[in-house]
C-alpha positions as CSV (number, residue, x, y, z in Angstrom):
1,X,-15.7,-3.8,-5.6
2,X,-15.8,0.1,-5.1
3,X,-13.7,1.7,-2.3
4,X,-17.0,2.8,-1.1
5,X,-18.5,-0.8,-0.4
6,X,-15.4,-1.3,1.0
7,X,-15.9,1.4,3.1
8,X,-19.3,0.4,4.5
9,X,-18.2,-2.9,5.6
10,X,-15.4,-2.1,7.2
11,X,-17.2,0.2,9.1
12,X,-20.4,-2.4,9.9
13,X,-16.9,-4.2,11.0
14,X,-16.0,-2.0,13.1
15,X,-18.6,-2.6,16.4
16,X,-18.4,-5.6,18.4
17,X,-21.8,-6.2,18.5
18,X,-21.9,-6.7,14.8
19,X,-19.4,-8.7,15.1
20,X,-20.7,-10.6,17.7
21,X,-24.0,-10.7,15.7
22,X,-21.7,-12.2,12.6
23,X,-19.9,-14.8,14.6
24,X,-23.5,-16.1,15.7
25,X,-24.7,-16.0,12.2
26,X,-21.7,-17.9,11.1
27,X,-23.1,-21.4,13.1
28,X,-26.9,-20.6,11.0
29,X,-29.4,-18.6,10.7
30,X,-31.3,-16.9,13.4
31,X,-34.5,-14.6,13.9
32,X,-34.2,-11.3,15.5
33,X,-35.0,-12.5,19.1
34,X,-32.5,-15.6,18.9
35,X,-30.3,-12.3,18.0
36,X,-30.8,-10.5,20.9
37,X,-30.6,-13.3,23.5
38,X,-27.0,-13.2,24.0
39,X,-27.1,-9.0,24.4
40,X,-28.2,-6.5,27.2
41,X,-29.4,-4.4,24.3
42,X,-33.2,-4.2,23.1
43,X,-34.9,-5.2,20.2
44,X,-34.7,-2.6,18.3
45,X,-31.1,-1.7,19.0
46,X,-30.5,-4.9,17.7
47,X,-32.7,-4.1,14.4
48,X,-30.8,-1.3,13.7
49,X,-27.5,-3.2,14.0
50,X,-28.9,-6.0,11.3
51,X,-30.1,-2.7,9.1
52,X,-26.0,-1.6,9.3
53,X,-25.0,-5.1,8.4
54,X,-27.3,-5.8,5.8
55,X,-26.4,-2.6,4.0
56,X,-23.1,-3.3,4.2
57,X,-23.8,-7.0,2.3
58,X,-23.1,-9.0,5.2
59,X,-26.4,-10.7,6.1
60,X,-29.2,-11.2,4.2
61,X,-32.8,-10.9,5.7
62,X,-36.0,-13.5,4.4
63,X,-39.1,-13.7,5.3
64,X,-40.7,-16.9,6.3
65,X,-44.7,-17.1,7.3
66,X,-44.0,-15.2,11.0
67,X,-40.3,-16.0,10.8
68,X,-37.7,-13.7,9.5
69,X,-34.5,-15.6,9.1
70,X,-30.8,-13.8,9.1
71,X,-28.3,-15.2,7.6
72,X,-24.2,-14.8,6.6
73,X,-23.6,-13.5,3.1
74,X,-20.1,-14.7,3.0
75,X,-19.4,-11.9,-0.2
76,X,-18.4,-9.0,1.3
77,X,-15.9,-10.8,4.0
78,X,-14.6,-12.5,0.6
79,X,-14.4,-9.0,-0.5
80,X,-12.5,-7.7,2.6
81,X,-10.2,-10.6,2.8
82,X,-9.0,-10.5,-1.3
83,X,-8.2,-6.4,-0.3
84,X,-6.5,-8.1,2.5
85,X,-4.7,-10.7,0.9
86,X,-1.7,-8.4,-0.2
87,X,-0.8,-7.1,3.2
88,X,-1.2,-10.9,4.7
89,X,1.7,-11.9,2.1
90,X,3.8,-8.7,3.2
91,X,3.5,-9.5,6.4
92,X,4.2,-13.5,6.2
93,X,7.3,-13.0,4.0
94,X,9.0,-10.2,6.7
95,X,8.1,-12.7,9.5
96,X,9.4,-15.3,7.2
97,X,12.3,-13.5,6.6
98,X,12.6,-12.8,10.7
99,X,12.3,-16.6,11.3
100,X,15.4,-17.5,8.9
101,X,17.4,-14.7,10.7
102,X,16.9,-15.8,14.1
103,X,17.7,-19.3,13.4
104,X,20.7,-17.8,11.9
105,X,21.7,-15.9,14.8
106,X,20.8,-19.1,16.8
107,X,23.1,-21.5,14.9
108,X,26.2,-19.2,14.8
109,X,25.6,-19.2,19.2
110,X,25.9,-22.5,18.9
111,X,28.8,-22.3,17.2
112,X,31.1,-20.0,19.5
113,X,32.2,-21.3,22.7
C-alpha cells in the first residue's frame, strides 16, 4: 500500500460522520436514504461523504434495479490496522513492562512493615 492510500483513508477517517456512516455499514449494507436516517444532514451531504469513503476504498457502491447498495470493504481498515500493528506491540510491551513493575513495587509494600 502507498503512503498515499494511506493518506486518503486516514483522512476519510478522520470525520465522525464517516465514521458514523462505517459503523452502520459494518451491521450490512444500506441505500443512501437508510444512510441519512440517523443524520441531521441532507442527501446530498451524505452523497458526498460516501464519494470520500469510497475513494478512499472503504465502501463499495452497487447498483441494484432502483436500489443502490453500500457496503464495508474491509481492505483498507486491514490496511490501516497492519500499519498499526507495530505501534499496538510498542505500546502493549511498555504497558506490559509498567504492569510487572507496579506489581513489583506492590509486593516489596507488602513486604515492609
Amino acid at each position: 500500500m502507498t503512503q498515499d492510500r494511506l493518506t486518503t483513508t486516514f483522512a476519510a477517517l478522520a470525520d465522525p460522520t464517516r465514521r458514523a456512516i462505517l459503523a452502520r455499514l459494518s451491521l450490512g449494507e444500506a441505500s443512501v436514504n437508510q444512510l441519512v436516517e440517523p443524520f441531521s444532514i441532507s442527501q446530498p451531504a451524505i452523497s458526498k461523504h460516501l464519494k470520500v469513503l469510497e475513494r478512499a476504498g472503504l465502501i463499495t457502491r452497487g447498483r441494484e434495479a432502483q436500489w443502490r447498495p453500500c457496503k464495508l470493504d474491509g481492505t483498507a481498515l486491514k490496511d490501516v490496522a497492519d500499519w498499526l500493528e507495530p505501534y499496538r506491540r510498542f505500546w502493549e510491551e511498555r504497558l506490559d513492562r509498567l504492569d510487572e513493575h507496579l506489581r513489583m513495587l506492590q509486593a516489596n509494600e507488602r513486604k515492609q512493615p
